[in-house]
C-alpha positions as CSV (number, residue, x, y, z in Angstrom):
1,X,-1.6,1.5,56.2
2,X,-1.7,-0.9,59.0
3,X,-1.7,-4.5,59.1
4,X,-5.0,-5.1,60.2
5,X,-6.4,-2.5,57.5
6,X,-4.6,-4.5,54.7
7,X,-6.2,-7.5,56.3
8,X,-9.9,-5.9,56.5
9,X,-9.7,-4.9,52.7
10,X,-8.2,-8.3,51.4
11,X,-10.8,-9.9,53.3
12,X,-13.5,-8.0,51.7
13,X,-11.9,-8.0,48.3
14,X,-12.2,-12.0,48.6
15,X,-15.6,-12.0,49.8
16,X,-16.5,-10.0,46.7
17,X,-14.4,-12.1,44.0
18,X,-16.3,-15.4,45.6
19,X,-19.2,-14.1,44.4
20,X,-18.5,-12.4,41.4
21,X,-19.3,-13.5,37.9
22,X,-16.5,-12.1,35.9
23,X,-16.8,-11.4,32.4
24,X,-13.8,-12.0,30.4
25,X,-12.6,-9.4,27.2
26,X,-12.3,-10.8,23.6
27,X,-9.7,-13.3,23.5
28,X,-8.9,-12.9,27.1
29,X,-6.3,-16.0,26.1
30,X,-4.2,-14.3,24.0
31,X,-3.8,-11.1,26.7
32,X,-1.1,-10.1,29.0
33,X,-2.6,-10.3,32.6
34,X,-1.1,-7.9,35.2
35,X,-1.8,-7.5,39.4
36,X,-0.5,-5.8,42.6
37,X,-1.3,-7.6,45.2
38,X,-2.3,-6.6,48.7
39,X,1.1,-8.3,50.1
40,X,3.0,-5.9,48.2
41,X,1.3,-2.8,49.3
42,X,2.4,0.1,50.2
43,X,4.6,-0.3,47.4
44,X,3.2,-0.4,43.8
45,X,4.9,-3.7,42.1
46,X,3.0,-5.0,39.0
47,X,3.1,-8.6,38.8
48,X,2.5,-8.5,34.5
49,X,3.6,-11.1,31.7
50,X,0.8,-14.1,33.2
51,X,-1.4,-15.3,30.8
52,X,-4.2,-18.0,31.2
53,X,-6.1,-20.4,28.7
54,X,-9.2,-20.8,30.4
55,X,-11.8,-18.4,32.1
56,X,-11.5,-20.9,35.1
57,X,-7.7,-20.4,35.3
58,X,-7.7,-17.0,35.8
59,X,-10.7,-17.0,38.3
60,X,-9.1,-19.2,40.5
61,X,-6.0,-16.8,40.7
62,X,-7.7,-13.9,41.6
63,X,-10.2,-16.0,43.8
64,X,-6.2,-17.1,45.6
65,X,-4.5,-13.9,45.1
66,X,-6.9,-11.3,46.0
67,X,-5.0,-9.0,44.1
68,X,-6.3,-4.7,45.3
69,X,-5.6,-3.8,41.4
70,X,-5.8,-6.7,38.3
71,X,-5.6,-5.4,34.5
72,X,-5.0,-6.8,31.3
73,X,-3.4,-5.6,27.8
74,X,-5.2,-3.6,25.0
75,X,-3.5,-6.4,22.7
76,X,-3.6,-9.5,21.7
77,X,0.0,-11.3,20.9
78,X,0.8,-14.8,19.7
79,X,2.4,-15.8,23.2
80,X,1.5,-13.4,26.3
81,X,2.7,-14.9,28.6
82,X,6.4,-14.6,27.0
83,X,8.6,-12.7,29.7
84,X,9.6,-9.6,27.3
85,X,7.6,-7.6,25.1
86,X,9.7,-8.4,21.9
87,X,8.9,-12.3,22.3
88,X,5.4,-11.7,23.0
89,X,4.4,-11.1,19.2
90,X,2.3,-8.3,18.6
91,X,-1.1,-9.1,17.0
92,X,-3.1,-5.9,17.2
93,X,-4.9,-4.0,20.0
94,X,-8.1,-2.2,21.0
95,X,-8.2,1.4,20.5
96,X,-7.9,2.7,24.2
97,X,-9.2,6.6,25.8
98,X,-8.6,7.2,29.1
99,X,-10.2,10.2,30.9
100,X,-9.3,10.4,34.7
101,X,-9.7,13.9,36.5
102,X,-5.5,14.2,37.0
103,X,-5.1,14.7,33.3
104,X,-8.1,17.1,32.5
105,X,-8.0,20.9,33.1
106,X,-10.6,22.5,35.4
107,X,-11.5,19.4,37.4
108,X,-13.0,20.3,40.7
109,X,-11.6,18.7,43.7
110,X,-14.3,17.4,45.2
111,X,-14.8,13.6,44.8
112,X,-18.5,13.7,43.3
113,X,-17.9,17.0,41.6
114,X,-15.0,15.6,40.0
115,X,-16.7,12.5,39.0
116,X,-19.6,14.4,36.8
117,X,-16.8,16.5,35.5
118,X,-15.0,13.4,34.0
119,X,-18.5,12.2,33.1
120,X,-19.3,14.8,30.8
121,X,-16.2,15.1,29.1
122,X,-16.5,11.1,28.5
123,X,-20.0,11.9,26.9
124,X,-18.2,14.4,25.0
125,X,-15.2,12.0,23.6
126,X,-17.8,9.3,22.9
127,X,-19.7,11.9,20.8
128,X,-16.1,12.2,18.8
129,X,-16.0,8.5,18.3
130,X,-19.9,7.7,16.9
131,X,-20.1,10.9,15.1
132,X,-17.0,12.1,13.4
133,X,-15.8,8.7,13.2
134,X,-18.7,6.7,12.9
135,X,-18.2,3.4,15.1
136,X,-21.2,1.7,16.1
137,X,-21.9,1.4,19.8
138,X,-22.0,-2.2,20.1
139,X,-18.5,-1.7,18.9
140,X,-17.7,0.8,22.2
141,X,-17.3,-0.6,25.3
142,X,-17.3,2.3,28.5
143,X,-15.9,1.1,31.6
144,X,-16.1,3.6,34.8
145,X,-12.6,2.8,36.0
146,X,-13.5,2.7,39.7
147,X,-10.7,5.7,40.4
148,X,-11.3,9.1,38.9
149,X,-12.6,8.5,35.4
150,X,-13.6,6.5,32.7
151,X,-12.0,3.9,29.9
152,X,-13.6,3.6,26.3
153,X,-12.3,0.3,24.1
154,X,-12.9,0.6,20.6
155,X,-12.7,-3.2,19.3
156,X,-13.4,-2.7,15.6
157,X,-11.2,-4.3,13.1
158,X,-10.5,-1.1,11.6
159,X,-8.4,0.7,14.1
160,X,-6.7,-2.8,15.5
161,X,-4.0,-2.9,13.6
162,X,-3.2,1.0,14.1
163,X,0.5,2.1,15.4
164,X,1.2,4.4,17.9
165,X,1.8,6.8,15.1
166,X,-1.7,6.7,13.7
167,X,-3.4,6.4,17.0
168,X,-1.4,9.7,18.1
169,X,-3.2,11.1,14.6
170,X,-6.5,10.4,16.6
171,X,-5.8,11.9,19.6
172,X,-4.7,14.9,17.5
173,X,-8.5,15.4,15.5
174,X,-10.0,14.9,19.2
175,X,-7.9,17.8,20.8
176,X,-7.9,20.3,17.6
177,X,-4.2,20.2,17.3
178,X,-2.9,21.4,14.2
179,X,-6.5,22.6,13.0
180,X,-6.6,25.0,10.5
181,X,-9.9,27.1,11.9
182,X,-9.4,30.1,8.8
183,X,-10.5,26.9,6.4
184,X,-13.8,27.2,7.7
185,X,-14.5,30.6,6.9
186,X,-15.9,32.0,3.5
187,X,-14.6,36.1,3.0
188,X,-16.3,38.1,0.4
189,X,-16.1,41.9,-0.5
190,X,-19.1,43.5,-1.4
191,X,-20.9,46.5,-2.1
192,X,-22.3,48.3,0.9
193,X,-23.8,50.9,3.1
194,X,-20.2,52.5,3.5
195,X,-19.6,52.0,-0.5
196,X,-18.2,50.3,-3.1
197,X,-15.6,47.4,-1.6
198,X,-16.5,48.4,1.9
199,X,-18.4,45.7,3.1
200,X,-17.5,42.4,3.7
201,X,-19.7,38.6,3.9
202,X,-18.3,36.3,5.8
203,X,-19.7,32.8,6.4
204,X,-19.1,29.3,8.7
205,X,-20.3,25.8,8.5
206,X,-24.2,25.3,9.2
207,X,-24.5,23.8,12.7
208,X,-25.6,20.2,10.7
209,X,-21.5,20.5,9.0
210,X,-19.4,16.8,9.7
211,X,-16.8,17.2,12.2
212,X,-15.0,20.3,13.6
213,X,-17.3,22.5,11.3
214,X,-20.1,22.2,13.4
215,X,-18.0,22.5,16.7
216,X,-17.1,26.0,15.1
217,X,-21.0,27.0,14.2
218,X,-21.9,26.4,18.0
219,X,-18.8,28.1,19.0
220,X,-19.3,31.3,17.0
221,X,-23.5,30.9,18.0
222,X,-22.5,31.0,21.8
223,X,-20.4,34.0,21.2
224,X,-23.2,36.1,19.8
225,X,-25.9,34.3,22.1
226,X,-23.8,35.7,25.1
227,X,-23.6,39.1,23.5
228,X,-26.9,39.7,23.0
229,X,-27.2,38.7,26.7
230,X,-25.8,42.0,27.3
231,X,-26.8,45.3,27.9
232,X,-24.9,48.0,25.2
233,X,-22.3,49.3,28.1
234,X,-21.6,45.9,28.9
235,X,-20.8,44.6,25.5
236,X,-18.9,47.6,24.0
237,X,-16.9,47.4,27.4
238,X,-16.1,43.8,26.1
239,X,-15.4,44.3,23.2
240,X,-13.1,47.6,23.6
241,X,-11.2,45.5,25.8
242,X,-9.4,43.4,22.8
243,X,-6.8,45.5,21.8
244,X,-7.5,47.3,17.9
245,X,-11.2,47.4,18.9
246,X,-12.3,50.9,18.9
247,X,-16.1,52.0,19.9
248,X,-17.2,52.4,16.3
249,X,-16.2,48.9,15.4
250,X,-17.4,47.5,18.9
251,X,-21.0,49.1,18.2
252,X,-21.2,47.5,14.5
253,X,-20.5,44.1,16.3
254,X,-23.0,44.3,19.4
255,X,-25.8,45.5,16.5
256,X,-24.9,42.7,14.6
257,X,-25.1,40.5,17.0
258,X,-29.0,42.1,17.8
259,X,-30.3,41.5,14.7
260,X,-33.2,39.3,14.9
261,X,-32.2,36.8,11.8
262,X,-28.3,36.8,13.6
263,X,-28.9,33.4,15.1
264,X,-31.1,31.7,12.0
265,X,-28.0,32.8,9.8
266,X,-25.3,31.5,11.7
267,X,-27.1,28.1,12.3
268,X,-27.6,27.9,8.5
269,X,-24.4,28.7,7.7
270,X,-25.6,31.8,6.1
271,X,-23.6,35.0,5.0
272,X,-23.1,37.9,7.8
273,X,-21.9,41.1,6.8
274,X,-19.3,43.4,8.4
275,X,-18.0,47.1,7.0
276,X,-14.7,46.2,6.0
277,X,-12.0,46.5,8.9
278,X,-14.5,45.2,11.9
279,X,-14.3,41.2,10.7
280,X,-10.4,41.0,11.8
281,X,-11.2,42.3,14.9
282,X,-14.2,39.9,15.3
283,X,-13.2,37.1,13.5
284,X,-9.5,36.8,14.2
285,X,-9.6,37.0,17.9
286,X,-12.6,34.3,17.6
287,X,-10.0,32.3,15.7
288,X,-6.8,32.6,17.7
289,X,-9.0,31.6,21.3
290,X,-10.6,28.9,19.7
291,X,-7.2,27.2,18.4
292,X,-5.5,28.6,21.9
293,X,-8.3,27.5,23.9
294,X,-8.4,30.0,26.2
295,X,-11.0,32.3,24.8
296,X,-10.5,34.5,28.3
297,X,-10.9,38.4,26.6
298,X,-14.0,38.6,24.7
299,X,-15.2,35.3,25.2
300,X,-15.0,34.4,21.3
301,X,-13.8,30.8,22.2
302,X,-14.2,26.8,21.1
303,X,-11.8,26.4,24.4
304,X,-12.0,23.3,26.1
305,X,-16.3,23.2,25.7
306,X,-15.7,21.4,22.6
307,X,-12.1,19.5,22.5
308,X,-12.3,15.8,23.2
309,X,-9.9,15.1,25.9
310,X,-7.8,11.7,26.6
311,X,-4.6,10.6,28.1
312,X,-2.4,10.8,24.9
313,X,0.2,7.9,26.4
314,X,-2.6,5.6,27.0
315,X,-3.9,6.0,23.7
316,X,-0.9,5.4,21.8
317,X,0.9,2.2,23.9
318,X,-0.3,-0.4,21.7
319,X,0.8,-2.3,24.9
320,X,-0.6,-0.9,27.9
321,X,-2.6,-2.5,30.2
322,X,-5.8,-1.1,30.8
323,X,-8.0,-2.3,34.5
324,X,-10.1,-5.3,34.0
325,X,-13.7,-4.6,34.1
326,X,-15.6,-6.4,36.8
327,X,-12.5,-6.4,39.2
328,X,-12.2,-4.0,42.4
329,X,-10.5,-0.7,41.9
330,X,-7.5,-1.2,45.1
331,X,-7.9,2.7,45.6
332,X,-11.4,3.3,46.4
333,X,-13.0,-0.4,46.7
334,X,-14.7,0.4,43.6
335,X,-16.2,-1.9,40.7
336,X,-14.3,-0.9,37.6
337,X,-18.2,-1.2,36.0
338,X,-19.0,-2.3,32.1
339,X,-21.4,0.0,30.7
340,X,-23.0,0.4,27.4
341,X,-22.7,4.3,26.1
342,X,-26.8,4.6,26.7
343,X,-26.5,3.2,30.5
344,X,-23.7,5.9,30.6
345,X,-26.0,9.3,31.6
346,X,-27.6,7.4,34.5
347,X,-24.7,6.0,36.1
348,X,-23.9,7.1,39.4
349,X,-20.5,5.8,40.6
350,X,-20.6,6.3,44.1
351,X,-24.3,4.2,43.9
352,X,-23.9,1.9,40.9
353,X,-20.5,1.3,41.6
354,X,-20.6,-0.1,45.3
355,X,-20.5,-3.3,46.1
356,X,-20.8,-3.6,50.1
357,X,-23.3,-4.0,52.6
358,X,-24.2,-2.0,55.8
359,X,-22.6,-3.8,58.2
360,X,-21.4,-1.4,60.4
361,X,-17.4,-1.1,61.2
362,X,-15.1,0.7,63.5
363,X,-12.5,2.7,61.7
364,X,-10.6,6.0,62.6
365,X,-9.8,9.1,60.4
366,X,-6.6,11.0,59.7
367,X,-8.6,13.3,59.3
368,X,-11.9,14.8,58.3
369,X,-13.8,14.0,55.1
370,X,-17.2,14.2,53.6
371,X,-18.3,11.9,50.7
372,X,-22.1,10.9,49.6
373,X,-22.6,7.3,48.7
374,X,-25.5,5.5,48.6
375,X,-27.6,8.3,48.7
376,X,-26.1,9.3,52.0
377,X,-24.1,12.0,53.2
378,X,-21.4,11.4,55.1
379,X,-19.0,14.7,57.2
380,X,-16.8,13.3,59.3
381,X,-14.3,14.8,61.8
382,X,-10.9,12.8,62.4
383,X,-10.7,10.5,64.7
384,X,-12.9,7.2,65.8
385,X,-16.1,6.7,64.3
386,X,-18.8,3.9,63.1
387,X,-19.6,3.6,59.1
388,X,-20.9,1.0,57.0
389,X,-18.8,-1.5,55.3
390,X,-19.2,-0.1,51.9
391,X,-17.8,3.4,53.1
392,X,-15.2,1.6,55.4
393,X,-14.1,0.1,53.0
394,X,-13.7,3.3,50.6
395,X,-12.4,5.2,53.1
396,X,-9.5,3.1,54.1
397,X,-8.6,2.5,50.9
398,X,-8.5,5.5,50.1
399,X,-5.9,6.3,53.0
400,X,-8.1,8.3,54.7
401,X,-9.1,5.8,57.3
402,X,-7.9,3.0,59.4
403,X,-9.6,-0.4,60.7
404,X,-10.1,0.1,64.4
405,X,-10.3,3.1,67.3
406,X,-6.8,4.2,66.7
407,X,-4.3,4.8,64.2
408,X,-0.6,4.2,64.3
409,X,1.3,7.1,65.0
């Protein structure tokens, strides 16, 4: 990045923080403060173990620094400011999720795609956390974290004083790991069209179950939903594709699946009946995608649709330091923005998230590079061209652009 570029972001940076009214965490005294500063960069070298007493204090530093990243710790210790973490004394910290595109599967590559990608699976987690574990919004706070993602805190006395160890146990409920999927399903024999002990009743949670029972329900509904979406070639096709399924079997299934009280039963939790022999080959493969998460042969699948996703590491540091909401992402020139978990579905990022004006500024491309922001669309070809300040500013610091009609070569 050149000189001037550096320069032209700092400059704006300051302009914004002069401005800003920043809102500080819950006992923002008794946090570890960390920054990487423009003066440092290209090199990423966090500046970490400050503290400050006073709202004011810390202002004033970033007013002076103009730091391009500033974060503070998910705990709270008796002295922060102490240079190690052993002196620091360990008081408890907010229960931290991270989502950010690099760490989920499937994320699209595009900017904006990727950002409604991370957006949904952040609906998803918070789902997890009012739901199955039952904390109260104003307890949430959801922080787009100006990059590729979003942060959740949890500040509710119960989880504070959690370990790694037990916040790991967390992270493994959200992501299915170690779930015992069999548990939810109820086998019966039965007396039947094929005779005595030929039939068998099987039956799942009701789609109104707590927890992972009704992520199973609306996994096994989909399953039949997209069969019946099917003509009979089609599905037996499907079906005979799983190795053990024969065409007999495979047509019991698909006719199953047609019945006209299929989808009341399974959303009631209801009993469906299979000759005996034909539930392994439903039920099993339906289990061993939905714990593998693949769900790739006959569709049968919980797969990623219903896991909550998180960076495990960020979760379990009791001590991490997590972005400061309210500051300038040093990335993309992005708020890291405070929402509340109903503001979430209408946020737009690249809108909501921008901070600059219109003033227009000569920058040159490395190459070319289409974004939307601000409700407008922007396909650029390398080389010099004109923008306004808010997407100058996110394209050079993003790399992609420099300050000026040339770049250093």
């Amino acid at each position: 990045m050149k000189p001037e570029t550096v320069k032209f972001l700092r400059s704006r940076f300051r302009e914004y923080y002069l401005e800003a009214s920043l809102e500080m965490p819950p006992s923002m005294e008794r946090r570890e403060w960390g920054f990487i500063l423009f003066d440092d960069m290209p090199k990423f070298v966090m500046r970490r173990h400050k503290a400050f007493s006073t709202r004011s204090e810390l202002v004033d530093y970033i007013r002076t620094q103009v730091p391009a990243h500033v974060y503070h710790s998910a705990a709270i210790y008796e002295r922060p400011g102490a240079p190690t973490m052993r002196e620091k004394g360990w008081l408890g910290a907010d229960l931290i999720f991270d989502l950010d595109a690099d760490h989920l599967r499937n994320a699209p590559s595009s900017y904006h795609e990727m950002l409604d990608f991370v957006k949904a699976e952040t609906t998803k987690l918070l789902e997890f956390l009012t739901g199955d574990f039952g904390f109260g919004a104003e307890e949430i706070q959801v922080v787009f974290s100006g990059g590729r993602g979003y942060h959740i805190h949890v500040r509710d006395p119960r989880v504070t004083d959690l370990g790694s160890g037990e916040r790991r146990e967390i992270v493994d409920y959200l992501t299915g790991r170690g779930l015992d999927i069999k548990k939810f399903i109820s086998k019966v024999s039965v007396d039947g069209d094929f005779g005595v002990d030929k039939a068998v009743i099987l039956k799942c949670p009701p789609e109104n179950a707590p927890g992972w029972g009704k992520r199973f329900n609306k996994s096994i509904l989909s399953s039949f939903e997209r069969l019946r979406e099917m003509d009979e070639d089609e599905a037996i096709n499907l079906l005979t594709s799983r190795k053990g399924i024969g065409k007999t079997i495979a047509m019991h299934i698909y006719r199953t699946a047609l019945r006209d009280d299929i989808l009341d039963k399974i959303r009631g939790g209801e009993s469906i009946d299979f000759f005996r022999g034909s539930e392994g080959f439903f039920w099993n493969p339906l289990i061993e995608d939905y714990l593998s998460g693949e769900g790739v042969q006959i569709g049968f699948s919980l797969g990623q649709e219903e896991k909550g996703e998180t960076d495990e590491p960020v979760t379990t540091d009791v001590k991490r330091l997590i972005r400061f909401p309210l500051s300038l992402h040093g990335g993309t020139g992005l708020r890291v923005t405070p929402l509340t978990i109903s503001g979430l579905a209408s946020f737009d990022p690249l809108r909501d998230a921008v901070v600059f004006g219109d003033r227009p500024v000569e920058v040159c491309l490395r190459g070319p590079y289409a974004i939307e922001m601000k409700g407008e669309s922007f396909d650029l070809e390398e080389g010099p061209t004109v923008l306004p300040q808010y997407a100058a500013v996110f394209l050079a610091a993003r790399k992609v652009a420099e300050l000026g009609k040339a770049l250093d070569r």
